[in-house]
Structure formats: structure tokens, C-alpha cells
Predicted model as a PDB file, atoms N, CA, C, CB and O in Angstrom, pLDDT in the B-factor column:
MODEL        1                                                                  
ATOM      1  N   UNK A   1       2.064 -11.126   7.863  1.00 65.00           N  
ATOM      2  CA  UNK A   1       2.249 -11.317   9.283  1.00 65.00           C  
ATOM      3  C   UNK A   1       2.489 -12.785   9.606  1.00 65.00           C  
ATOM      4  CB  UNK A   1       1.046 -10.794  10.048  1.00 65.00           C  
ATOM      5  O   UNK A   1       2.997 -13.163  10.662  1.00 65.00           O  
ATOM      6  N   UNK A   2       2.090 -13.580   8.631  1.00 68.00           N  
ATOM      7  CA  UNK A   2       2.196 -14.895   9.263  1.00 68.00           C  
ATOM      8  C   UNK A   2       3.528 -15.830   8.640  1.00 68.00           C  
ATOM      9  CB  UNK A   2       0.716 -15.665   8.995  1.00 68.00           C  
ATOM     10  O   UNK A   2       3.795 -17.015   8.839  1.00 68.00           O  
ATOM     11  N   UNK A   3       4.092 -15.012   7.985  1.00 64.00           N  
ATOM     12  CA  UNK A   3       5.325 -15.804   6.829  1.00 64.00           C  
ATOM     13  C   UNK A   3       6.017 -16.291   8.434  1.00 64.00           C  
ATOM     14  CB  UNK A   3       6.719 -14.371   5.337  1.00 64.00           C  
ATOM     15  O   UNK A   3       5.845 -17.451   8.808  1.00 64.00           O  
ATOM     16  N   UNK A   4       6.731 -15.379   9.233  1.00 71.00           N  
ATOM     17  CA  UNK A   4       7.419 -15.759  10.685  1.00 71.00           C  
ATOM     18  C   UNK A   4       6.552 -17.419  10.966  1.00 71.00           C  
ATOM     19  CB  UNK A   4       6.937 -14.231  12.216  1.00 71.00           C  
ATOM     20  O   UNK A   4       7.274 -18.415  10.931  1.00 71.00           O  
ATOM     21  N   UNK A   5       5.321 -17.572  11.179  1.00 78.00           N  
ATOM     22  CA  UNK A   5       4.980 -18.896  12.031  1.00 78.00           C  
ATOM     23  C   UNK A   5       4.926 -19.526  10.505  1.00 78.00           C  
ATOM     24  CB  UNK A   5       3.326 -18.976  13.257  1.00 78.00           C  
ATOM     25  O   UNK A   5       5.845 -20.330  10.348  1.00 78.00           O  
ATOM     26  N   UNK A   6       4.012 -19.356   9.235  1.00 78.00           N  
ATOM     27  CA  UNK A   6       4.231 -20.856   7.877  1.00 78.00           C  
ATOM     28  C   UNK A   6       5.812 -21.272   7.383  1.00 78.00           C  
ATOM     29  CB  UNK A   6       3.398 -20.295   6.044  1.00 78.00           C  
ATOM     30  O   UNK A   6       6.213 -22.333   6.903  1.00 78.00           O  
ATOM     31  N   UNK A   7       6.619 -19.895   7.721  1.00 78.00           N  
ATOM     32  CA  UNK A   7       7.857 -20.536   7.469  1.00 78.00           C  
ATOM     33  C   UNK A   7       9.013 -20.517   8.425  1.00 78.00           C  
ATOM     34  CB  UNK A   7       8.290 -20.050   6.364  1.00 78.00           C  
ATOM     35  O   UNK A   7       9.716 -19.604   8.859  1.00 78.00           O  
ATOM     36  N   UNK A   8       8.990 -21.753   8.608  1.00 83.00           N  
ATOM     37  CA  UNK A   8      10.618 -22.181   9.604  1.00 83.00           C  
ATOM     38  C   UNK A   8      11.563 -21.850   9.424  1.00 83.00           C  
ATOM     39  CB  UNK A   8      11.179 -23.322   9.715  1.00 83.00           C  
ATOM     40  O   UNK A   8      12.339 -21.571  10.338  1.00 83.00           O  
ATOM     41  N   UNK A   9      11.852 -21.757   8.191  1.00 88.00           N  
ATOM     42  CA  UNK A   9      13.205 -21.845   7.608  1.00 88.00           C  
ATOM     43  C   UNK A   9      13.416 -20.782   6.694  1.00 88.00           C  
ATOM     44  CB  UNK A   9      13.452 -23.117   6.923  1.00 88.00           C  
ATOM     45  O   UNK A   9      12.352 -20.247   6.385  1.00 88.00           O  
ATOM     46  N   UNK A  10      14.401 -20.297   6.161  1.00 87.00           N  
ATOM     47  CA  UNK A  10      14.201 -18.751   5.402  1.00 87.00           C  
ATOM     48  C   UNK A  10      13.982 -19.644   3.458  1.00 87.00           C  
ATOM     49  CB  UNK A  10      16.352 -17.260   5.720  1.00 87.00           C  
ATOM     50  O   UNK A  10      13.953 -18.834   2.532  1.00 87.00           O  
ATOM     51  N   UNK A  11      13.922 -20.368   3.280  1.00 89.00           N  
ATOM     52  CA  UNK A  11      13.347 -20.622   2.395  1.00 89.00           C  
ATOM     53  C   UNK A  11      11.731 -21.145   2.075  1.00 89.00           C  
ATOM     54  CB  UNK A  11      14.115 -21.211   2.128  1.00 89.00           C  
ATOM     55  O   UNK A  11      11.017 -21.076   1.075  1.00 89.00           O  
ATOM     56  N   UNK A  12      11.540 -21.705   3.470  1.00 86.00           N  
ATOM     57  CA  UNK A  12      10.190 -21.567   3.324  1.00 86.00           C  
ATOM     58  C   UNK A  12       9.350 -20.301   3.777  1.00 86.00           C  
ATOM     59  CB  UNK A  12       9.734 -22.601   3.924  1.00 86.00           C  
ATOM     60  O   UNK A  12       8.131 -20.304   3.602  1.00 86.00           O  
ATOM     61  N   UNK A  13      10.042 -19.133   4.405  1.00 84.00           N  
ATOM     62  CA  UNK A  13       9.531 -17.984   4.228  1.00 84.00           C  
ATOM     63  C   UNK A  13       9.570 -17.044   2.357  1.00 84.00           C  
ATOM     64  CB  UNK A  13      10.376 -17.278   5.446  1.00 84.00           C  
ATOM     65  O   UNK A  13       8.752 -16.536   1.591  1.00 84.00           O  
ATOM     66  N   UNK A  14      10.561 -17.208   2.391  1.00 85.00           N  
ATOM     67  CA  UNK A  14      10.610 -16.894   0.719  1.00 85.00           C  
ATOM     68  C   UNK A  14       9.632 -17.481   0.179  1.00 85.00           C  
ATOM     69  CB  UNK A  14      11.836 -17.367  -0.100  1.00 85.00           C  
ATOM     70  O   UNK A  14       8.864 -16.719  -0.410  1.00 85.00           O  
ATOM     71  N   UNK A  15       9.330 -18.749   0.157  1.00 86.00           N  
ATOM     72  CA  UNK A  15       8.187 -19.493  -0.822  1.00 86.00           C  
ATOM     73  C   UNK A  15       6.835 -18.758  -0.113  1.00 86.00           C  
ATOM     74  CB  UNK A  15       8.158 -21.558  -0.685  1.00 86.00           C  
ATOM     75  O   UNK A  15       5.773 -18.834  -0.731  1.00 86.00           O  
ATOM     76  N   UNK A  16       6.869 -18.136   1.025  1.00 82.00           N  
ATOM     77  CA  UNK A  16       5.764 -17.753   1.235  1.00 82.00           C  
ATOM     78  C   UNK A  16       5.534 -16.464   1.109  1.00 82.00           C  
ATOM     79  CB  UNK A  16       5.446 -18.123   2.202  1.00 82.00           C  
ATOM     80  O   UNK A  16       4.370 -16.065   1.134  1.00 82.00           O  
ATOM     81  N   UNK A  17       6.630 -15.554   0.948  1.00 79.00           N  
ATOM     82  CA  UNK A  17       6.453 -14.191   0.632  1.00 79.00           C  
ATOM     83  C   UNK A  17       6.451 -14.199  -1.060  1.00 79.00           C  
ATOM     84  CB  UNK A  17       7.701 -13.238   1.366  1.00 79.00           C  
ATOM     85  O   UNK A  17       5.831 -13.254  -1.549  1.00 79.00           O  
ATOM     86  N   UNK A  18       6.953 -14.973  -1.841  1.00 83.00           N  
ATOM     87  CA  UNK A  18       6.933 -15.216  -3.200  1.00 83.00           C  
ATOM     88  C   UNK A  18       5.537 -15.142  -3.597  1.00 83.00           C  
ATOM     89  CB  UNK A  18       7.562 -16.496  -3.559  1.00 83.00           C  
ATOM     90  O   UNK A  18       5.075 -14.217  -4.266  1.00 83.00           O  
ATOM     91  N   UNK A  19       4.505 -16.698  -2.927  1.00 81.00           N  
ATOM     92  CA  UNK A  19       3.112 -16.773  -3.257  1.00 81.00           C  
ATOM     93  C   UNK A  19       2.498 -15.463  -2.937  1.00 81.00           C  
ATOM     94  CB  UNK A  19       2.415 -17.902  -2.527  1.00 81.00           C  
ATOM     95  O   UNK A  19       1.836 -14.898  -3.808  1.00 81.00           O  
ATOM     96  N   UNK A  20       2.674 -14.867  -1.633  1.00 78.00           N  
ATOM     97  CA  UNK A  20       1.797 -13.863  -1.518  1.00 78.00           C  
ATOM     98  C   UNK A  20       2.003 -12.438  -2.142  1.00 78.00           C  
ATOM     99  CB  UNK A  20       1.649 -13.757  -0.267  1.00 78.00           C  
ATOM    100  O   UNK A  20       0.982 -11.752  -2.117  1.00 78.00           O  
ATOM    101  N   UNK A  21       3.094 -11.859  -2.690  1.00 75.00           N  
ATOM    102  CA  UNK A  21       3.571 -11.019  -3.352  1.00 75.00           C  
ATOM    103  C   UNK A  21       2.985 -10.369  -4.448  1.00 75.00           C  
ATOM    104  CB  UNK A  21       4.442 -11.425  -3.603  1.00 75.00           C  
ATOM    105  O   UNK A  21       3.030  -9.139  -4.455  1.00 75.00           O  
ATOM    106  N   UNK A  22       2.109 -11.328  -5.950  1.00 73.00           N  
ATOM    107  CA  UNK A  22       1.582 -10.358  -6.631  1.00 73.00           C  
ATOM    108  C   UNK A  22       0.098 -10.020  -5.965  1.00 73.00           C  
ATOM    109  CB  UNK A  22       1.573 -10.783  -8.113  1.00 73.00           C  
ATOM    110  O   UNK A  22      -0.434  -8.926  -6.152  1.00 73.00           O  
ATOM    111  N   UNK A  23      -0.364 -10.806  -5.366  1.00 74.00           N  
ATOM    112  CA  UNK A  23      -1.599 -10.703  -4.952  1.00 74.00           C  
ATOM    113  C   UNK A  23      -1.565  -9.378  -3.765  1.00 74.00           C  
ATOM    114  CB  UNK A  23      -2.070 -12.224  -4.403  1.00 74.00           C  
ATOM    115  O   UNK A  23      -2.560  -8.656  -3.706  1.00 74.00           O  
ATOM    116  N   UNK A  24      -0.680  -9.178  -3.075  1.00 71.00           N  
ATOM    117  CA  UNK A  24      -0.587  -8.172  -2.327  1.00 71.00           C  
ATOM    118  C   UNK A  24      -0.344  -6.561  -2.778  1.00 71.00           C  
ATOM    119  CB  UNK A  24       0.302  -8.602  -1.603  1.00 71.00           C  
ATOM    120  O   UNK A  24      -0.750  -5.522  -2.258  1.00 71.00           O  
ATOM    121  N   UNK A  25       0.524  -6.810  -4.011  1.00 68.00           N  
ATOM    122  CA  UNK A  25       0.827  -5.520  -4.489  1.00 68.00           C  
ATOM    123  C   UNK A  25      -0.640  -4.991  -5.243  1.00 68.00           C  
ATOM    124  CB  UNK A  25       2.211  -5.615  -5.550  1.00 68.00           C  
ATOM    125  O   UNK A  25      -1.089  -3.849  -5.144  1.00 68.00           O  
ATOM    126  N   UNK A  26      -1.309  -6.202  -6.073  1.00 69.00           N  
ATOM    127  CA  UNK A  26      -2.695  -5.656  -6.634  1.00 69.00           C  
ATOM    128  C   UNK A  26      -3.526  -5.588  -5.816  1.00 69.00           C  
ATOM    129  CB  UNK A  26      -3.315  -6.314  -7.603  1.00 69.00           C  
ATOM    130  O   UNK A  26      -4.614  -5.792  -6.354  1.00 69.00           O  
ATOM    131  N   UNK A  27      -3.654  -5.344  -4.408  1.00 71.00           N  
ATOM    132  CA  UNK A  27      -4.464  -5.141  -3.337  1.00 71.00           C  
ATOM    133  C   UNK A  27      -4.172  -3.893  -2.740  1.00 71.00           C  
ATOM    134  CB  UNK A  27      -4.375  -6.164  -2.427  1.00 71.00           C  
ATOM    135  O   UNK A  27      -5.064  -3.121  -2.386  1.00 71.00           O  
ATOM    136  N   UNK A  28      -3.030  -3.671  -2.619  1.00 71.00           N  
ATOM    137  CA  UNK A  28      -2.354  -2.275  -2.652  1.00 71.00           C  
ATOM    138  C   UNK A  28      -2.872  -1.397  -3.717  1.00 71.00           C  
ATOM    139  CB  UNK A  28      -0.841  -2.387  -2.862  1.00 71.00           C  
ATOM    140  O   UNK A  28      -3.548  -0.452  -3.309  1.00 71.00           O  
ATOM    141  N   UNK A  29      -2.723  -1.488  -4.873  1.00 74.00           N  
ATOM    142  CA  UNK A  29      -3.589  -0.541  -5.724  1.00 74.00           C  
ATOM    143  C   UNK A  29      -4.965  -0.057  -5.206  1.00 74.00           C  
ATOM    144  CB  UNK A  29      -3.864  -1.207  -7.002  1.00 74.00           C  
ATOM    145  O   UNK A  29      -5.415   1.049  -4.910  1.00 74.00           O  
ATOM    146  N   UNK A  30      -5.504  -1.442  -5.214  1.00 74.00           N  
ATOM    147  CA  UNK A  30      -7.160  -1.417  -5.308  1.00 74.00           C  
ATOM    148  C   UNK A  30      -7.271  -0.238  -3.905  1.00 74.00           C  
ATOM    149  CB  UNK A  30      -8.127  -3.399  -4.983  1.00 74.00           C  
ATOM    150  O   UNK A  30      -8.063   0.666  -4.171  1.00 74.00           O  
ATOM    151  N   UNK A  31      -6.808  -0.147  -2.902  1.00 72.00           N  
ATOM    152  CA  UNK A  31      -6.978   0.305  -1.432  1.00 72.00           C  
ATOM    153  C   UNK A  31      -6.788   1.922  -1.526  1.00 72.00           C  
ATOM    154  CB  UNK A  31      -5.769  -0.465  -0.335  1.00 72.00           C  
ATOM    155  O   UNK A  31      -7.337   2.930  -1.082  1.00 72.00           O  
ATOM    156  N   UNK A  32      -5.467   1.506  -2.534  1.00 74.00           N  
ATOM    157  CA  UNK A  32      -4.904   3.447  -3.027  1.00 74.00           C  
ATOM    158  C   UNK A  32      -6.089   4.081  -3.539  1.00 74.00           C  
ATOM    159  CB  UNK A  32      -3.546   3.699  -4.579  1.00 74.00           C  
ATOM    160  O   UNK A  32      -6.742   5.012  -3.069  1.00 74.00           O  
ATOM    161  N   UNK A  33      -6.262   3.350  -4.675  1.00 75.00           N  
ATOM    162  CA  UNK A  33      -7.880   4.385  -5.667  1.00 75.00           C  
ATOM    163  C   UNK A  33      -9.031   4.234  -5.053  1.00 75.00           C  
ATOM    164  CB  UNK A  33      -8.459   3.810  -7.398  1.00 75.00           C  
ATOM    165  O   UNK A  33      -9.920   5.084  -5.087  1.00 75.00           O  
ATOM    166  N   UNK A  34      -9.119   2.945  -4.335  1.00 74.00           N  
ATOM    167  CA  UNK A  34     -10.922   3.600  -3.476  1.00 74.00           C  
ATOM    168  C   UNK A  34     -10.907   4.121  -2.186  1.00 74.00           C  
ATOM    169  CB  UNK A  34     -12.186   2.326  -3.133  1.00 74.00           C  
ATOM    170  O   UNK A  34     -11.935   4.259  -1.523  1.00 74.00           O  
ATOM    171  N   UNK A  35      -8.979   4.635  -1.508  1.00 71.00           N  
ATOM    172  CA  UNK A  35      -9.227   5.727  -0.498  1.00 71.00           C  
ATOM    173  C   UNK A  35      -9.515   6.808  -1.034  1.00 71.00           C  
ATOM    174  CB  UNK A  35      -8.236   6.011   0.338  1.00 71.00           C  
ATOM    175  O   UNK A  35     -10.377   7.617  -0.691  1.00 71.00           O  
ATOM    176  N   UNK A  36      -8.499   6.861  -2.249  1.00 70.00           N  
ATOM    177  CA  UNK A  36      -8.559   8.839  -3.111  1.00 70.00           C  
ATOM    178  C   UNK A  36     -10.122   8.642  -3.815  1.00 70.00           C  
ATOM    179  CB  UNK A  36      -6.839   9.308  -5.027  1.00 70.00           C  
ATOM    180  O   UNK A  36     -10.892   9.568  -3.560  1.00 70.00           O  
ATOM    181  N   UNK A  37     -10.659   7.548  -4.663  1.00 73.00           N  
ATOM    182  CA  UNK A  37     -12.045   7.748  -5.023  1.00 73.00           C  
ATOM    183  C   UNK A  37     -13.097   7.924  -4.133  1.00 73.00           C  
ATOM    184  CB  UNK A  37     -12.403   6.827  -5.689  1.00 73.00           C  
ATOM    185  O   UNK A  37     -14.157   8.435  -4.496  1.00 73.00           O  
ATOM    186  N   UNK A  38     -12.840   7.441  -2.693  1.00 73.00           N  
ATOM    187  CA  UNK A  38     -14.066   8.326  -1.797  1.00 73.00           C  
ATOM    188  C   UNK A  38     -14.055   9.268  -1.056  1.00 73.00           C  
ATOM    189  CB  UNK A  38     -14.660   7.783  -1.011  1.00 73.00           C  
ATOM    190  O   UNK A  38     -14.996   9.903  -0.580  1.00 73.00           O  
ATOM    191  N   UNK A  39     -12.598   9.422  -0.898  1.00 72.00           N  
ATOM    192  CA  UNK A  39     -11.893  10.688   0.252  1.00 72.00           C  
ATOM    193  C   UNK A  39     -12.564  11.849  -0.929  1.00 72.00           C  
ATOM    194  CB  UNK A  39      -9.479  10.745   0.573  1.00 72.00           C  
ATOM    195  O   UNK A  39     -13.593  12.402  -0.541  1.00 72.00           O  
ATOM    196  N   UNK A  40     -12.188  12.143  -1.964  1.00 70.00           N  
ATOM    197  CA  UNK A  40     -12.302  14.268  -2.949  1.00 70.00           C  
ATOM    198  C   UNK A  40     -13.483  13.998  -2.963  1.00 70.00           C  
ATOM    199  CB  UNK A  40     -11.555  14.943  -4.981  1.00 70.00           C  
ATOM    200  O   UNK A  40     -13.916  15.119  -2.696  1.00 70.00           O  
ATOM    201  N   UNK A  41     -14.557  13.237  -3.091  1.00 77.00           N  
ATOM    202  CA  UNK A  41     -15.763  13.955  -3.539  1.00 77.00           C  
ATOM    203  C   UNK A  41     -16.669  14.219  -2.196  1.00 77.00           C  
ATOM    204  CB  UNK A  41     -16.588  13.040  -4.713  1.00 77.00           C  
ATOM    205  O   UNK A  41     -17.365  15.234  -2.146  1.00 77.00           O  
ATOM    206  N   UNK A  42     -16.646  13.257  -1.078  1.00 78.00           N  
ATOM    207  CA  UNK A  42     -17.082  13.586  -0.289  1.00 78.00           C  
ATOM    208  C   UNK A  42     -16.457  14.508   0.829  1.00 78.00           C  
ATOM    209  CB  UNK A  42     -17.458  12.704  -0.091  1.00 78.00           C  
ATOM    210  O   UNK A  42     -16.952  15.381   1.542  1.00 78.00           O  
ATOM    211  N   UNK A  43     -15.520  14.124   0.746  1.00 80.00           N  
ATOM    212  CA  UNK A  43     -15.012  15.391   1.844  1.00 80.00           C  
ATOM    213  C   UNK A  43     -13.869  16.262   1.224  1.00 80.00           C  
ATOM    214  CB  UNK A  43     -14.325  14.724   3.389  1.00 80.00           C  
ATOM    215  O   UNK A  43     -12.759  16.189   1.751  1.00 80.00           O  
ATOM    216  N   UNK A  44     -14.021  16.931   0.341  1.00 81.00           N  
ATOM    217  CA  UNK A  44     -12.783  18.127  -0.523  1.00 81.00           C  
ATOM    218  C   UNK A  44     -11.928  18.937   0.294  1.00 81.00           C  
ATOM    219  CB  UNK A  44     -13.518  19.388  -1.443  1.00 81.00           C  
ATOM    220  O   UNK A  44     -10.730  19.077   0.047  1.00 81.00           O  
ATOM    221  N   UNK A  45     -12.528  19.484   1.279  1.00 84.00           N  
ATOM    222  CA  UNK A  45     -11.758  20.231   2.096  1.00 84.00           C  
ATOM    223  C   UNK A  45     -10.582  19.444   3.220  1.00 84.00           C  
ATOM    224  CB  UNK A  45     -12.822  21.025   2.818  1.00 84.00           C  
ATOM    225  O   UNK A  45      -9.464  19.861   3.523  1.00 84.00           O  
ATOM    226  N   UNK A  46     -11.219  18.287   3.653  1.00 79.00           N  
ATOM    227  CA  UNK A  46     -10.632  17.112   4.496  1.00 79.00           C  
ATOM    228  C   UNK A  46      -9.162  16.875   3.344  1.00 79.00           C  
ATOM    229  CB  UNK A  46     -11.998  15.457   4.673  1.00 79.00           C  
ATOM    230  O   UNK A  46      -7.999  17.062   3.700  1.00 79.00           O  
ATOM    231  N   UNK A  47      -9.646  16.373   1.760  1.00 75.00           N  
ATOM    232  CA  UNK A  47      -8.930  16.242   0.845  1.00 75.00           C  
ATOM    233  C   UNK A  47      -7.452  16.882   0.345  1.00 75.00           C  
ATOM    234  CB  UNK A  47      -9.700  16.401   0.216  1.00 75.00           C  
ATOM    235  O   UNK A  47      -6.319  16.427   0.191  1.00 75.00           O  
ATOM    236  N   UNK A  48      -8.221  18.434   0.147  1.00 79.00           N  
ATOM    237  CA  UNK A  48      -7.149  19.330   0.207  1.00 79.00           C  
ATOM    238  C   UNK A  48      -5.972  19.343   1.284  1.00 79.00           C  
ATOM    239  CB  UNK A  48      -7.738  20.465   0.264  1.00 79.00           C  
ATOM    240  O   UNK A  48      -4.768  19.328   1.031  1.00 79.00           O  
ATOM    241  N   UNK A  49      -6.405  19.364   2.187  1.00 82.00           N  
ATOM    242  CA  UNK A  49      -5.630  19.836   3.507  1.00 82.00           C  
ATOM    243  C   UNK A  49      -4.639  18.215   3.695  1.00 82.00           C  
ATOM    244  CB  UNK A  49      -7.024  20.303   5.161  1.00 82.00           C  
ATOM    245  O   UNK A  49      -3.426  18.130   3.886  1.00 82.00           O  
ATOM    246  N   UNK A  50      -5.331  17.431   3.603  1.00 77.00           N  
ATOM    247  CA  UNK A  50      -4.444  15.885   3.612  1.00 77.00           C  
ATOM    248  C   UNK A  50      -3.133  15.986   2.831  1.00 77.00           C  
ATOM    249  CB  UNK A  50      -5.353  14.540   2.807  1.00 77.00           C  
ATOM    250  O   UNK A  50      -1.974  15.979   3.244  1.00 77.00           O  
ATOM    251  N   UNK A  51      -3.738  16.106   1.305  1.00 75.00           N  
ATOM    252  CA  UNK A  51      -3.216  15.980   0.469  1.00 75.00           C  
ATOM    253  C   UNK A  51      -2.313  17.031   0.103  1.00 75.00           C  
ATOM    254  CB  UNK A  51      -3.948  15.669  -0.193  1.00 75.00           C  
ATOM    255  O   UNK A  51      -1.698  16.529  -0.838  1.00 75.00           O  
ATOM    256  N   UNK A  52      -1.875  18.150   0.271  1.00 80.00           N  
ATOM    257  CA  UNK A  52      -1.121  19.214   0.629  1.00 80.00           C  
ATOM    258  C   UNK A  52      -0.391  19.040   1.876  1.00 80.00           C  
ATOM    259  CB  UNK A  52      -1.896  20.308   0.687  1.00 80.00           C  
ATOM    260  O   UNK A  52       0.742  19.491   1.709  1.00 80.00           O  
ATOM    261  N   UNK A  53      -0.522  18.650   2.881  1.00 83.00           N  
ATOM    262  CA  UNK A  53       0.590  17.941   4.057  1.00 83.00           C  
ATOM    263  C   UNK A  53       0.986  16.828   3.742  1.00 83.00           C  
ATOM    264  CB  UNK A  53       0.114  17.666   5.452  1.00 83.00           C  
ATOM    265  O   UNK A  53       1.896  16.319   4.397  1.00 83.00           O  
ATOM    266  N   UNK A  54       0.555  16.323   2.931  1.00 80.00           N  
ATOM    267  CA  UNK A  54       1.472  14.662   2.495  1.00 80.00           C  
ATOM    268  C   UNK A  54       1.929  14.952   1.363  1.00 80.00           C  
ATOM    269  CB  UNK A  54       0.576  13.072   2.263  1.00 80.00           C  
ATOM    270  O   UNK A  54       2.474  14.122   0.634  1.00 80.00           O  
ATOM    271  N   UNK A  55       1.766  16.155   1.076  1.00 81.00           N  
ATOM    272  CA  UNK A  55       2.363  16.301  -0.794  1.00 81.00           C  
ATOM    273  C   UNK A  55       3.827  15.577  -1.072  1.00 81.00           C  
ATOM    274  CB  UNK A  55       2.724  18.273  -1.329  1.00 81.00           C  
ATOM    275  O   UNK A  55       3.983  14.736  -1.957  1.00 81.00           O  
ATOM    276  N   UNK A  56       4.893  16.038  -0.165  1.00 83.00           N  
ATOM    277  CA  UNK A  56       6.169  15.311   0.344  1.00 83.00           C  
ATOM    278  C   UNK A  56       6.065  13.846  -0.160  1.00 83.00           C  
ATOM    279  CB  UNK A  56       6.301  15.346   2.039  1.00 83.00           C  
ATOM    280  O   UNK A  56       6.361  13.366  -1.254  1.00 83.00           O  
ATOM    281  N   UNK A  57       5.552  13.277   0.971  1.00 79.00           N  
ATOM    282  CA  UNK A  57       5.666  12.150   1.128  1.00 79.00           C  
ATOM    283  C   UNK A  57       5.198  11.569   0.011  1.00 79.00           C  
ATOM    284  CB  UNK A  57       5.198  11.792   2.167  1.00 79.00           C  
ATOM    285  O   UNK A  57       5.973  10.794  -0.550  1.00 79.00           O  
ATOM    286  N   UNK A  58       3.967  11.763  -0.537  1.00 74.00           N  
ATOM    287  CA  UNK A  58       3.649  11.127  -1.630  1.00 74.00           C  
ATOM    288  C   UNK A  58       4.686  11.256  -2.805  1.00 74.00           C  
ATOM    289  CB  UNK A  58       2.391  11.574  -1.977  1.00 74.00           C  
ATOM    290  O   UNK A  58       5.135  10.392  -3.559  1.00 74.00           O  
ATOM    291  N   UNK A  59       4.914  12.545  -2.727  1.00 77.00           N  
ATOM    292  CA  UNK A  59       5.807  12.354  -4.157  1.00 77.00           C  
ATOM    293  C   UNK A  59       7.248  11.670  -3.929  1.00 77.00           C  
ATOM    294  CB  UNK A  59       6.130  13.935  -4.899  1.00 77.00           C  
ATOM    295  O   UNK A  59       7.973  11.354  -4.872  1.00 77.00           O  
ATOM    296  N   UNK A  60       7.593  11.471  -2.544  1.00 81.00           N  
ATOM    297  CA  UNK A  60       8.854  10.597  -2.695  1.00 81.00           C  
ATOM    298  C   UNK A  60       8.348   9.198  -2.471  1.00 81.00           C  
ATOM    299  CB  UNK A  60      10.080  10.977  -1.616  1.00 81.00           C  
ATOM    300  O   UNK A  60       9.327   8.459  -2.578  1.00 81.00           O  
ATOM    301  N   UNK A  61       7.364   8.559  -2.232  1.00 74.00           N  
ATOM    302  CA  UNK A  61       7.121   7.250  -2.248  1.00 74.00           C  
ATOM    303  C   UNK A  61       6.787   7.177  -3.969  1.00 74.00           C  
ATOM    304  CB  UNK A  61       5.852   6.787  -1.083  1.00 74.00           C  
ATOM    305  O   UNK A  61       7.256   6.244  -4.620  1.00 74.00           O  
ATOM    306  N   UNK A  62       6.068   8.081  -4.530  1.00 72.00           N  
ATOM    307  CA  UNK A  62       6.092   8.030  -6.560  1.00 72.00           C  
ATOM    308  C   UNK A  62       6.969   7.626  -7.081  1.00 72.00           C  
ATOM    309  CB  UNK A  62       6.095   9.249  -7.452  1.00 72.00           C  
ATOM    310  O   UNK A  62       7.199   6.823  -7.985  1.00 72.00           O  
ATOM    311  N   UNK A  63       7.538   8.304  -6.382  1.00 75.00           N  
ATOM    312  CA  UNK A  63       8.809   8.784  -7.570  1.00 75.00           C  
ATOM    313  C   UNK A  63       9.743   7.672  -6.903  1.00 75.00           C  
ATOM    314  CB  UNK A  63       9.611  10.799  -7.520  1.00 75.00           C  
ATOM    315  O   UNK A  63      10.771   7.955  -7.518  1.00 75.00           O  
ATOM    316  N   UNK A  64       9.940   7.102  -6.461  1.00 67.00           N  
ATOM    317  CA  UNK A  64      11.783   5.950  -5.782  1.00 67.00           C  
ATOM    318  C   UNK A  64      11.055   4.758  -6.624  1.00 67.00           C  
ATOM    319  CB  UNK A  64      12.186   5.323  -3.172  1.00 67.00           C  
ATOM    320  O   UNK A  64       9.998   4.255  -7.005  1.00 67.00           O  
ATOM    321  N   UNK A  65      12.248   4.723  -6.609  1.00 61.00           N  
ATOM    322  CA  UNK A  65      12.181   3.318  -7.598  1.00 61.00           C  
ATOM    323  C   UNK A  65      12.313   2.134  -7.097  1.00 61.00           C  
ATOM    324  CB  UNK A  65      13.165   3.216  -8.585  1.00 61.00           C  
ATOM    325  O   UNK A  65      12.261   1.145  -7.828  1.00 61.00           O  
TER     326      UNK A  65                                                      
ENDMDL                                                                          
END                                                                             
């Protein structure tokens, strides 16, 4: 959100989407496995029903390259 105001210029936005880039994607993981690691065991039925209406979506965000 903040690359627009640290960078003026589209290269100093690049240098700032560059730095923040691996650190964001391995934060993205971490968020994926401890929604699905606390969503099935405590609530399965909540689980099922999610996860069967997003079946779609999930598998085309998997699967694109």
C-alpha cells in the first residue's frame, strides 16, 4: 500500500516492490496453512461447505501459472 507515497518515480517504486516481494510471498504461505490448519479441525462442517464452494476458485488460482 505504501510503494504509491516511498516511491515517486516508477523506479523507485520497483526498488520498493522488489525489497518487499520475497518477504511477502513467504507471508502469503504462512497465512494459507494457519487459515486451513485452524479452519478443518475446529470447525469441519464450516470447512466442508467453504471448501466445496471455492473448490473452483481454488483450483484455478493452483493451477495458473
Amino acid at each position: 500500500m505504501l510503494h504509491t507515497i516511498v516511491g515517486k518515480t516508477e523506479i523507485e517504486r520497483r526498488v520498493a516492490l522488489n525489497t518487499i516481494g520475497p518477504w511477502w510471498d513467504g507471508n502469503e504461505v504462512w497465512l494459507v496453512v494457519a487459515g486451513r490448519g485452524h479452519v478443518s479441525p475446529l470447525f469441519p462442517t464450516w470447512y466442508a461447505t467453504m471448501f466445496s464452494a471455492l473448490y473452483l476458485a481454488l483450483l484455478i488460482r493452483c493451477c495458473s501459472p
